[in-house]
N, C-alpha and C positions, 0 to 999 in steps of 0.2 A: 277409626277417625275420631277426634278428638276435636272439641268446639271451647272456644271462650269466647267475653266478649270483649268487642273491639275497643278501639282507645277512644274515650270522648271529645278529649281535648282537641284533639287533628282531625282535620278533612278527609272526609271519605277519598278515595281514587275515583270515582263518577263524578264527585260531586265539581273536585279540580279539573276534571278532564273538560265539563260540560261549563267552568267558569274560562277555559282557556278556548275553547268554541269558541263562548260569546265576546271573549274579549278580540280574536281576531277574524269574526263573520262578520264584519264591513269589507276587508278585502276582497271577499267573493264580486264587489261594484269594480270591475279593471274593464276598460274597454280593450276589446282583442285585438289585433295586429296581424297584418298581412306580413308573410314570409315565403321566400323563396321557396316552390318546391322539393329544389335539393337539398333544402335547410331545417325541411319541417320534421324529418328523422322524429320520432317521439314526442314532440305535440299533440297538443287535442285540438281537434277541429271545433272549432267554435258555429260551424253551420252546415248544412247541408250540403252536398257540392252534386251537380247535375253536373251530365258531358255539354260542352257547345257542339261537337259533334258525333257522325258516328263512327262505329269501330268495329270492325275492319271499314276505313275512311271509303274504301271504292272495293269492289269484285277483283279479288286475286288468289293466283295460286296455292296451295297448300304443300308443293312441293317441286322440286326440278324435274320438266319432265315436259310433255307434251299436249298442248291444247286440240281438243279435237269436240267435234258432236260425238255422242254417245251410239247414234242410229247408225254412222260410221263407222264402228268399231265393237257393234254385236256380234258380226261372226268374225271371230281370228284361227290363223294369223291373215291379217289385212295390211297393202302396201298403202300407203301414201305420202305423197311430195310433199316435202317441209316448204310453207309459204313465205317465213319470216322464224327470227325471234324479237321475240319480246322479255329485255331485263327489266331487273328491280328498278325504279326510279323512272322509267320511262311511261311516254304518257298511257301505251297501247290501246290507240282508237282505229288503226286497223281492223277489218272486220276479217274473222275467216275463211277465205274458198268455201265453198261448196267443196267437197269429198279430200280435204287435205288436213295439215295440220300445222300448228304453228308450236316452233321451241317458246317456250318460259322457263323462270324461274322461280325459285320460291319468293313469295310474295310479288309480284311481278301482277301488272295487270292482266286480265283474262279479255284477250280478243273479243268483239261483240262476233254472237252468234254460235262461238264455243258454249258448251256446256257438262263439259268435265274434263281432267285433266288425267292423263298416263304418266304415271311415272316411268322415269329412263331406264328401269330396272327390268322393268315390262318390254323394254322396245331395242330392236336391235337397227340400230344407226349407220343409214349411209350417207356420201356426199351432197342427197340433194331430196333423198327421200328416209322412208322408215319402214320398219315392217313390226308391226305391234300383232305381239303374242299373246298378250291379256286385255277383253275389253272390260270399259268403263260403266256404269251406270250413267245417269244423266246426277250429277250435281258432286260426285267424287271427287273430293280434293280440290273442293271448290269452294271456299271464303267468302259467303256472301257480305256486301254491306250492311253494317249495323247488327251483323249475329252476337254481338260482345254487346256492346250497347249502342242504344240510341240515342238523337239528340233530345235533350232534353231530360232523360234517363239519372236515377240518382245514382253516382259513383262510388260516393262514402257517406255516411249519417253522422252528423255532428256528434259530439263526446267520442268519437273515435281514435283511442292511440296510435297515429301515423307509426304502421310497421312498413319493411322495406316493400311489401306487397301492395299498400296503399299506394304510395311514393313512383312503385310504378306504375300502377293506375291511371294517378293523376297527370303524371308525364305523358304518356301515353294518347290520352286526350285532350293534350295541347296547354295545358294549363300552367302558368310561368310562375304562378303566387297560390295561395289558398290561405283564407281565416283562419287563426287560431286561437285560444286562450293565453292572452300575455301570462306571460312567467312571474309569479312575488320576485323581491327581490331581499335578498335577507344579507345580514352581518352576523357573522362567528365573531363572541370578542370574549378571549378567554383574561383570566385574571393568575396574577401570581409572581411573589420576587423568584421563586425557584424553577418557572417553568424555560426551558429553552427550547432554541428549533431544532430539528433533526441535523446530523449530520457537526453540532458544534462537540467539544470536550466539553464534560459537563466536572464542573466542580464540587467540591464536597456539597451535597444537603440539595442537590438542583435534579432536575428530571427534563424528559422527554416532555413536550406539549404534545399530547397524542390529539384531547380533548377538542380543539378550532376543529384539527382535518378531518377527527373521524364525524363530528357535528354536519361539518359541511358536509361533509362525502353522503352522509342520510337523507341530506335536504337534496341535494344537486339529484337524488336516486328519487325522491319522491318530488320530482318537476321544480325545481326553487331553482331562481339563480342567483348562488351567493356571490356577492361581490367583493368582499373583503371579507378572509380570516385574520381578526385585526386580536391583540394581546395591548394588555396594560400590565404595568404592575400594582402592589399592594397601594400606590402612592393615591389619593383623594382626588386630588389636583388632576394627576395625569389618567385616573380612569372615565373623569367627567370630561376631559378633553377627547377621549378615544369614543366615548356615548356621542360627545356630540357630532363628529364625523358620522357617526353611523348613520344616526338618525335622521341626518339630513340627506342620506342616500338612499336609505333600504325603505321598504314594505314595513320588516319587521326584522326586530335585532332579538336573539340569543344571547344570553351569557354563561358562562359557567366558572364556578367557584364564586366565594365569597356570600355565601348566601346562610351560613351557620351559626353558630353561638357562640364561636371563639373569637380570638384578640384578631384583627387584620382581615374585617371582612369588608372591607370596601365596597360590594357594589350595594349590600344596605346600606350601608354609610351615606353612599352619596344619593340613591333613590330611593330611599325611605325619607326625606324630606320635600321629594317631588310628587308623595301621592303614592310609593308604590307598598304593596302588601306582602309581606313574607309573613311566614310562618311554616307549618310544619304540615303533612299529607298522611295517613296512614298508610304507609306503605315501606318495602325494604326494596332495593337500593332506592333512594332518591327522594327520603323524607322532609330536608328542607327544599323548600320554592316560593318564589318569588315573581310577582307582576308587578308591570309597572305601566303608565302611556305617559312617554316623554315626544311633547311638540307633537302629539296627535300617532307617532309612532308606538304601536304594542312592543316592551320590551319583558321577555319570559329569560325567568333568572333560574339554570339550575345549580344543582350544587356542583361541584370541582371533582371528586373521585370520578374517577374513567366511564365506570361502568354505570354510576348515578345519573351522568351526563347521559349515556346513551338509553338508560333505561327510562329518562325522565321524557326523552324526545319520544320515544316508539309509544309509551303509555298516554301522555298530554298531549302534545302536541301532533303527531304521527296523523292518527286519521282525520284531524281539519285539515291540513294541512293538504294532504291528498285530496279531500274534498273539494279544498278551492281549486288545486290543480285541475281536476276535472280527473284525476284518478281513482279508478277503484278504490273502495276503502279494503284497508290493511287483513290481509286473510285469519282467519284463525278457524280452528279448528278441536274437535276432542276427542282425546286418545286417552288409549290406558298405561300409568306410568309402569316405566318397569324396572324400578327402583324406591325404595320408601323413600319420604321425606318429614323432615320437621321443619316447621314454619315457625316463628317468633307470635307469639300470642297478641292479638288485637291488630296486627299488620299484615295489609296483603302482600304477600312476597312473590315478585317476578324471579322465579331462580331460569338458568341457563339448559336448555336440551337441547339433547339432537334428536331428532326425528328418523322414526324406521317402521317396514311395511308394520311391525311387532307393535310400535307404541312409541315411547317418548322416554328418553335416559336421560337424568338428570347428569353434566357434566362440568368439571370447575366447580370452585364452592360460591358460597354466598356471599364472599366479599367485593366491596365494593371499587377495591382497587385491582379486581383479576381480570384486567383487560386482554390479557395473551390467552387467556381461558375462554372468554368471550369468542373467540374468533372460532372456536370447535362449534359453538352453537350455531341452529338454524331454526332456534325459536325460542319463546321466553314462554317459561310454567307456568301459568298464573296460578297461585292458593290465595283462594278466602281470606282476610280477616281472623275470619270463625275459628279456624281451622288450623290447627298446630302439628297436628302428625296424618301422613298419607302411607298407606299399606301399598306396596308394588301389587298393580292391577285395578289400582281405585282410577277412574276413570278423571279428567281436568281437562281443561279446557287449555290449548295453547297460541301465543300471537307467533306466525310466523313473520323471521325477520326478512 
């Protein structure tokens, strides 16, 4: 392992991470919003949720089959006249005969005075009677009320991610809405005369806009709802008219590109006279960045390369983000590489791996436009600063994506 020291001139990677916290931990103030239970798929509960009632709501069957007393049906095989049935949905306040039995169904009220139920498998059926060949205990297949929960009983605990298992919980026990944490709402707004949309011919010198979808696609994954992937071009005029749209909708706006030291950087251009701060991060991919608060909106400026974009949202941005959402922060983990690497001296470098029971292979190279390479990944390397070369089997730390 090999060490030098870092660059002076650029910000630490903690020190931008914990300055892009603070610039958008006012968000975490959103008051929550009732939603539909069929709606709340993936939200976080914003509170507690008790049953109004209980559950199983009344005493019913556990199967199709036959209501009987238990003291009835200790010694078999034993005859007795079917009294009634009793289906799903009906009220069954009928009470049992004395020495007989009553049909049900699954779920179906349980006769008063029954106390356990035969399944039809057990019992061999005639026109008016039965002869049951297997007795019951007393409480078999018997569903009392409130075994699931009671009223009053807590259903889900707040900061809960509504899984399909919740969802039917709360169905379940009658509930038409439930609290949850309102959603940010954020603008993708990429910059650039060469970029276009999917699906056009692209002319000499022009590229794919990967950068808006693949932005958005990480925020909509970590609770955001973007409302517009919005694109400007190079032009001054038309990228401050596409800011201001944003601004006046979202939580918080995204850019990317235009954030470098070259001719046609536009979004310094126009937000470097509104107050906002670029400069440079020690780190590889995603060394320029940019803040800014236009009309009280955070707006986080990365750089244009594919992979700078998404390395600069998963490092900065990623776990506040989740945070506010009410999400787990971002897993990571450390493993032994099983590959050497070389790192650029004084920058921390996030390279691309895949992940195995073995360790972690470094996959794709370090450049910042290998976005198709990116997609083999299921985690970003993180190296030190310090640290220029790693031996396959030196152990590092990894962010899974």
């Amino acid at each position: 392992m090999t060490h030098r020291p870092a660059t002076a001139s650029a910000r630490s990677v903690d020190e931008y991470r914990d300055t892009v916290a603070a610039l958008l931990a006012h968000l975490a103030d959103r008051t929550p919003e009732q939603v539909p239970v069929p709606d709340a798929l993936g939200r976080v509960l914003a509170a507690d949720v008790h049953s109004p009632i209980d559950l199983p709501v009344f005493r019913n069957s556990a199967m199709d089959g036959y209501a009987v007393r238990a003291a009835d049906v200790a010694v078999t095989p034993v005859t007795l006249p079917v009294a009634g049935v009793v289906a799903a949905g009906r009220p069954g306040t009928e009470a049992l005969p004395e020495g007989a039995a009553m049909k049900v169904m699954t779920g179906a009220p349980l006769p008063p005075g029954a106390d356990c139920v035969v399944p039809v498998e057990d019992v061999q059926a005639g026109a008016d009677r039965i002869v049951v060949e297997r007795g019951r205990a007393h409480g078999e297949f018997v569903r009392e009320a409130g075994t699931d929960v009671r009223v009053g009983e807590l259903v889900t605990r707040a900061g809960t991610v509504l899984a399909p298992r919740h969802i039917a919980a709360l169905a379940a026990v009658g509930l038409p809405s439930v609290p949850v944490l309102s959603r940010l709402r954020a603008v993708c707004l990429t910059t650039g005369d060469e970029l276009r949309p999917a699906g056009s011919v692209l002319a000499p010198g022009q590229i794919y806009n990967s950068n808006g979808i693949g932005l958005a696609a990480a925020l909509r994954a970590d609770g955001v709802d973007v409302l517009e992937i919005a694109h400007s071009t190079d032009d001054a005029t038309v990228f401050a008219q596409v800011l201001r749209s944003a601004v006046a909708k979202a939580d918080v706006v995204f850019t990317s590109g235009g954030v470098s030291k070259g001719d046609f950087e536009v979004v310094k251009e126009v937000l470097a006279p509104l107050g906002g701060t670029f400069g440079s991060v020690a780190v590889q991919p995603g060394g320029p960045q940019g803040y800014t608060v236009v009309d009280g909106v955070p707006v986080l400026s990365f750089p244009g390369n594919p992979v700078s974009t998404m390395v600069s949202y998963t490092v900065f941005a990623r776990p506040v983000i989740r945070a506010l959402a009410g999400l787990p922060a971002p897993a990571s983990r450390q493993l032994p590489l099983l590959t050497p690497v070389r790192s650029p001296a004084g920058k921390r470098q996030f390279l691309r791996g895949l992940t195995s029971d073995d360790g972690v292979e470094v996959v794709s190279g370090p450049g910042s436009h290998l976005i198709a390479g990116m997609a083999w990944a299921d985690a970003l390397v993180d190296i030190p600063a310090e640290v220029t070369t790693l031996a396959a089997g030196a152990t590092v730390r990894i962010l899974m994506l």
